[in-house]
N, C-alpha and C positions, 0 to 999 in steps of 0.2 A: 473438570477432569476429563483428558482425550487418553483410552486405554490406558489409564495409570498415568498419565502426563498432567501436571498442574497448568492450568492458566494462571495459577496466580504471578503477578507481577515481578517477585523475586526471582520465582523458577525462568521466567520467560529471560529478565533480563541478562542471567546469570548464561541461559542459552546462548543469547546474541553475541554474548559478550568473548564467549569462549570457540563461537565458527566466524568472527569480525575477520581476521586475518585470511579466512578461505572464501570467505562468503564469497567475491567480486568471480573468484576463478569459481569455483562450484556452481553458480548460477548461470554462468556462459557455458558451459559443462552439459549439469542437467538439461537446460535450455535452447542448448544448440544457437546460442546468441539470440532465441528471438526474443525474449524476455526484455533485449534491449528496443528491438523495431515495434511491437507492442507497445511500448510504452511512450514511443514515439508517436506511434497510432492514436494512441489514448488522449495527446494532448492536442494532435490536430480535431479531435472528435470537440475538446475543451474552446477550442479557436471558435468552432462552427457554433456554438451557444450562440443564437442570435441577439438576446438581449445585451450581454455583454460585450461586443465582438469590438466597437467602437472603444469600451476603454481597454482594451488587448494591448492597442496601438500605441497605447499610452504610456501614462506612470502610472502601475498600481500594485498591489499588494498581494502578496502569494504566501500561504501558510504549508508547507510539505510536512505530515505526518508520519511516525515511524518511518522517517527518513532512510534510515540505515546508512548507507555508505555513502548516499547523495546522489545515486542515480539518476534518481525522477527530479531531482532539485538542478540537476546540472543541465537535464535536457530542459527543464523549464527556463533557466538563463538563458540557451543558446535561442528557444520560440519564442522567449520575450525578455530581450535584452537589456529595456527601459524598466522593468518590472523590481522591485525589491520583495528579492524572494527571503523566506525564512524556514530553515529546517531543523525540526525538533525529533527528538531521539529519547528513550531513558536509558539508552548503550552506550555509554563513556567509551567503549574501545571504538562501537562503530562510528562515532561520531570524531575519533580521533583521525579516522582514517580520510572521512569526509571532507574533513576540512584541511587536507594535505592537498587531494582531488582537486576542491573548489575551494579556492582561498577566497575569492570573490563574494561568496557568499556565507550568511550568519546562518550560525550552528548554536542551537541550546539544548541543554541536555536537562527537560524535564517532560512528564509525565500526560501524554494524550486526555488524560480523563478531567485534568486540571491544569485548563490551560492559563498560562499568564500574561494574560492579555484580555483587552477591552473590550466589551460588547460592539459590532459589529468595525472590528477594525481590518477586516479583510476582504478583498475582492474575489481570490480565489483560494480552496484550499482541497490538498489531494492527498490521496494515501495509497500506495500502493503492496497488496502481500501483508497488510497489516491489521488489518481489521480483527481478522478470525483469529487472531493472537490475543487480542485483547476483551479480559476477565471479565469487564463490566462494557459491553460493547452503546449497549443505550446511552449510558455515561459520556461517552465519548462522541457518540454521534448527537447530544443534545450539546455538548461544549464547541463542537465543530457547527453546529446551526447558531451558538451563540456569536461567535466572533466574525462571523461570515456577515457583510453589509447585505440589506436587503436587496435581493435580486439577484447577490452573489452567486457563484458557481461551484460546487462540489462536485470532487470524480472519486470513485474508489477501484481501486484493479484486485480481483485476488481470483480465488481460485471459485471454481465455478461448477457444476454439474451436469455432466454430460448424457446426453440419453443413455439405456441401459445399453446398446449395440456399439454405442464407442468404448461405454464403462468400460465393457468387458478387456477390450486392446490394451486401455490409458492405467487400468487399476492397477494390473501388474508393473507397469514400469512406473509408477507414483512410488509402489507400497515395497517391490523390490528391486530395480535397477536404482531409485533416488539412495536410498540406503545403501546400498552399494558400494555407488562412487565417492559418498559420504565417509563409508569405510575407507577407503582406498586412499582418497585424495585428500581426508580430515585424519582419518588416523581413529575418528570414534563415531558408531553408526547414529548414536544416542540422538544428537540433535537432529539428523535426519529423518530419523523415526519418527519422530513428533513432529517435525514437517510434515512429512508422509500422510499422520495420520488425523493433523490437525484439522484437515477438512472434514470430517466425520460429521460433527456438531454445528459447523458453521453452516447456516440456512443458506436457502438453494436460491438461484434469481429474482425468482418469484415473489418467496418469501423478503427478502431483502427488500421489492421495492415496499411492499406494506408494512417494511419496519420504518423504512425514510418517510413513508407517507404519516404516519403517526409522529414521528418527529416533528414533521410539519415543511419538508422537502415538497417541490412540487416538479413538473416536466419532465419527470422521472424517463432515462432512458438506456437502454442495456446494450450492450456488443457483446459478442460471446469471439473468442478465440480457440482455436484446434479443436473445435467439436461440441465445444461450451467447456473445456476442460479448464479456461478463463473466463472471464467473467466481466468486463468494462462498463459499471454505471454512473453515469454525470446525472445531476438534476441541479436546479435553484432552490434559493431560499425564499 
């Protein structure tokens, strides 16, 4: 529960499902686009992994988490074009939207916690903004160690913790300008708000790497963006 907001599954999805059609504009919005070069950021950071850097070049396999609209999945085609990427969603609407985007690429619509797929059938797998959404988050990062080939490569992007002297700047325009334009440009503040306020619960950098480390993640490594106000961790399996 975030301030009266359920994480549970239904709530979440019924969220997605109903800001799918603003999400793409809202995000360039809030974000002022950088949401896009970040994320571009993130997968050059994915490249420099040195164990894997050689099969990059190659054919291999890419699992995108809470895909949504296929952002991170679209930039992952264009940095590795030979790659068969796949992006999973439980948003029928956002995934409707995704696969207009990127026809190129497969789109399934089932559930991070229980994935459908085989013990170690991927080379890389990412998630971005998604994490601290989801109800059972161990669940999901013990399913995403499972399907990952040894040595594979995991990144996560979401939201992140900024010392208290940025807090002060960043909280106001998180907790009221994001709601806002929510208002304005969605027409309901609702899902914003729980945007807003979903990072509350979600653990901070630090905390996060000795959740991956207990999973059993290792090389564990963080980037922070606008102050730490992002948050960018890769590690292997």
């Amino acid at each position: 529960m975030v301030n009266g907001y359920s994480k549970e599954p239904e709530f979440i999805k019924k969220l997605f499902n109903s800001i799918s059609s603003d999400y793409d504009k809202l995000n360039d919005i809030m974000s002022f686009g950088l949401h896009r070069r970040i994320k571009r950021d993130v997968i050059k950071v994915v490249r420099g992994q040195e164990s894997k850097r050689a099969s990059f070049d190659q054919q291999f396999f890419c699992l995108d988490l809470c895909c949504g609209t296929g952002d991170l999945a679209g930039i992952l085609k264009k940095e590795f074009p030979k790659a068969k990427i796949i992006g999973i969603d439980f948003s029928p609407e956002m995934l409707k939207i995704a696969c207009k985007k990127h026809p190129d690429i497969e789109f399934i619509e089932t559930d991070c916690t229980n994935l459908p797929f085989e013990n170690e059938s991927f080379d890389l797998c990412t998630i971005s903004f998604g994490l601290r959404n989801i109800e059972d988050m161990d669940k999901a990062l013990k399913e995403i160690y499972r399907v990952l080939k040894k040595g594979g490569v995991f990144a996560n992007l979401d939201l992140g913790k900024p010392n208290k002297f940025f807090n002060f700047f960043l909280k106001p325009y998180i907790y009221f300008w994001i709601v806002l334009m929510g208002k304005v440009f969605h027409g309901d503040k609702t899902p914003y708000k729980y945007l807003a306020q979903s990072n509350e619960t979600f653990p901070a950098q630090d905390e996060l790497v000795e959740i991956y480390k207990k999973i059993g993640f290792s090389n564990i490594k963080t980037k922070t963006y606008l102050f730490g106000q992002l948050a960018a961790q890769t590690m292997t399996t």
